[in-house]
C-alpha positions as CSV (number, residue, x, y, z in Angstrom):
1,X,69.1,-29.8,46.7
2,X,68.2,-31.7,43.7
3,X,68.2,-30.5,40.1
4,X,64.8,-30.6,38.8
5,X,63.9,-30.5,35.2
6,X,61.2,-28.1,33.7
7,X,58.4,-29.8,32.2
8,X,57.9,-27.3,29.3
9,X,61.1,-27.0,27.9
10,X,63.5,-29.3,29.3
11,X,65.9,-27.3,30.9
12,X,67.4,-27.9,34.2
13,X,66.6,-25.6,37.5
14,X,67.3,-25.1,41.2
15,X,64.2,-27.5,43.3
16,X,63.9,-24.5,45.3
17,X,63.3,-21.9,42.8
18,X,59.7,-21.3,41.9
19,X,59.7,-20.5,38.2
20,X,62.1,-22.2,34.8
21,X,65.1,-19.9,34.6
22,X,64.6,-20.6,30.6
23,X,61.1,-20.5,30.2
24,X,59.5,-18.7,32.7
25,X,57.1,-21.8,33.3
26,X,56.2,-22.6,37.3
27,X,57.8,-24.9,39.2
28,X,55.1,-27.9,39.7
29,X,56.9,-28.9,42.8
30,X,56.7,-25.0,44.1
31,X,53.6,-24.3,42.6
32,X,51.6,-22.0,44.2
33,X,48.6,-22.8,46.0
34,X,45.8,-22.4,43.3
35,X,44.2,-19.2,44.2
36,X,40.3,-18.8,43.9
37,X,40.0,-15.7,41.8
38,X,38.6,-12.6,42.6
39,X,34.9,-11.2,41.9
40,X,35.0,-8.6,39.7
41,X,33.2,-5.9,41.1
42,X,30.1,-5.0,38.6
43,X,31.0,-2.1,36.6
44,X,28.3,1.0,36.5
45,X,27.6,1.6,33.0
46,X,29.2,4.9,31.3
47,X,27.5,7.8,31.7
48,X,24.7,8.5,29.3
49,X,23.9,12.4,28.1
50,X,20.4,13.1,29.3
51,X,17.3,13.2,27.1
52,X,15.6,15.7,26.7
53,X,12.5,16.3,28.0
54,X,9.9,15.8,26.1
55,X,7.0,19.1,26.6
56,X,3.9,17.7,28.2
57,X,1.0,18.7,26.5
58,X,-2.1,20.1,27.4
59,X,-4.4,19.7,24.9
60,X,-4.8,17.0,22.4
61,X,-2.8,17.8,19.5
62,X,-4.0,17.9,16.2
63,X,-3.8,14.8,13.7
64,X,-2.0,16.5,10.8
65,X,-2.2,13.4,8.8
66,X,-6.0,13.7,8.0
67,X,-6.3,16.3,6.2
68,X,-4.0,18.9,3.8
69,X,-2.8,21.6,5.2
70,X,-4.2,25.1,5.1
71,X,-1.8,26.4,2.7
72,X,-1.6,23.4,-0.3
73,X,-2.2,24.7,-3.7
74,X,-5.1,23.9,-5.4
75,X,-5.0,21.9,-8.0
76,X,-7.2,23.3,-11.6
77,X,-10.0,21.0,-10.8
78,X,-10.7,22.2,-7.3
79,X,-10.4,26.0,-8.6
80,X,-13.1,24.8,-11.5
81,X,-15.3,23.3,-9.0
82,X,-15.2,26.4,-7.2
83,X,-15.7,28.6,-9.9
84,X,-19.2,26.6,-11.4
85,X,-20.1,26.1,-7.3
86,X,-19.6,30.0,-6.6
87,X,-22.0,30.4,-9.7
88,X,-25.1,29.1,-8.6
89,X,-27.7,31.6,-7.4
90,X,-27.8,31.7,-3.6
91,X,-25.9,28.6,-2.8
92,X,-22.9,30.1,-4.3
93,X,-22.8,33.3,-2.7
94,X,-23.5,31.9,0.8
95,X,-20.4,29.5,-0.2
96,X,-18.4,32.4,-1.1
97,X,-18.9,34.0,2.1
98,X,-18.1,30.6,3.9
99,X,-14.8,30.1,2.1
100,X,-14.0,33.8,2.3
101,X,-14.5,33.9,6.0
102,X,-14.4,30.4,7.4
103,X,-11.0,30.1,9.9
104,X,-10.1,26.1,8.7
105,X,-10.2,27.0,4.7
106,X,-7.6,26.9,2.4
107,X,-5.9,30.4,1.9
108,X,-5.8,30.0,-1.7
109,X,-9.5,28.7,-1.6
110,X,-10.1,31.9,0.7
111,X,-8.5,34.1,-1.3
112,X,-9.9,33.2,-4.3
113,X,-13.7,33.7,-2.6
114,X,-12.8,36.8,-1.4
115,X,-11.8,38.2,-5.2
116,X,-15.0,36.9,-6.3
117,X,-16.8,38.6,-3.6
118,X,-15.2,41.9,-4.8
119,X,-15.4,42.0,-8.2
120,X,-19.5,40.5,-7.6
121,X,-19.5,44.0,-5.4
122,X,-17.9,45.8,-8.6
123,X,-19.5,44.6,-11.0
124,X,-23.0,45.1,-9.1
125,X,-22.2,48.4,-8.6
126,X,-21.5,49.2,-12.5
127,X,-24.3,47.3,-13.5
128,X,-26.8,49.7,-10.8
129,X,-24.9,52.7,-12.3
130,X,-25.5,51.7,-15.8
131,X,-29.1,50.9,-15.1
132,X,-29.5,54.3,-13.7
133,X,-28.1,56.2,-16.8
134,X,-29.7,53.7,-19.2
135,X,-33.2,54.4,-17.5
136,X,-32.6,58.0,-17.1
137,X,-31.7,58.7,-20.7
138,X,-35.1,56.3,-21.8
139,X,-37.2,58.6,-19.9
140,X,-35.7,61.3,-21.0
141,X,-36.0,60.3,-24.7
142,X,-39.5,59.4,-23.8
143,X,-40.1,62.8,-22.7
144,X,-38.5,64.9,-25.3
145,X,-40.9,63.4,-27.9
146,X,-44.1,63.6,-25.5
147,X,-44.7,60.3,-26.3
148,X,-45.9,60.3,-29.0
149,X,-43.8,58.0,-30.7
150,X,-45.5,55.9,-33.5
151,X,-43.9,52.5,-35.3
152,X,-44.9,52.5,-38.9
């Protein structure tokens, strides 16, 4: 057998050994036949967590973007504007009654309608009382002097 010499680092080896005792290089003599390599099987992706479902709706839902929502606070201008629109004759009390009852107004608008309604009921009420006593103590003045009351 001869004594080969290893291309990579010089150092002397057996012809019938397949690697460099030294270096661990291969034996170009011995080399093995070049090997086509493998096909890597395709990997299947890791596992995901599901998504969650998303609920299927029914019914068109509504845009929330449009408008404010039903419970904003008003701002001082929009309680003014209410105040001088709830004050004209027959307009404002029809609008009262809209705001006070009307499902898609604003609770503070709705709220505020209804304590106008009230104290317009209150105050309606005092002023048919006090008409009442007012007149009823004219007539009876009226009577008690048999009329016959003269300006000088």
């Amino acid at each position: 057998m001869a004594t080969k010499y290893c291309e990579g680092c010089g150092a002397a080896f057996d012809d019938s050994s397949k690697f460099c005792t030294s270096c661990g290089r291969a034996n170009s003599a011995q080399a093995a036949p070049t090997q086509v390599p493998r096909p890597v099987p395709p990997q299947a992706p890791p596992p995901q967590a599901p998504r969650p479902q998303q609920p299927q709706y029914t019914q068109q839902q509504p845009n929330y973007y449009q408008r404010p929502p039903l419970d904003a606070p008003l701002t001082v201008w929009q309680y003014i504007g209410t105040f001088i629109l709830s004050g004209l004759p027959m307009v404002g009390f029809i609008l009262l009654l809209v705001w006070a009852f009307s499902s898609d107004t604003n609770i503070n608008k709705k709220n505020f309608a209804r304590a106008l309604l009230i104290l317009g009921v209150i105050v309606g009420v005092l002023y048919a009382i006090f008409a009442i006593v007012f007149s009823k103590v004219l007539f009876d003045l009226i009577n008690q002097y048999g009329g016959s009351i003269r300006f000088r």
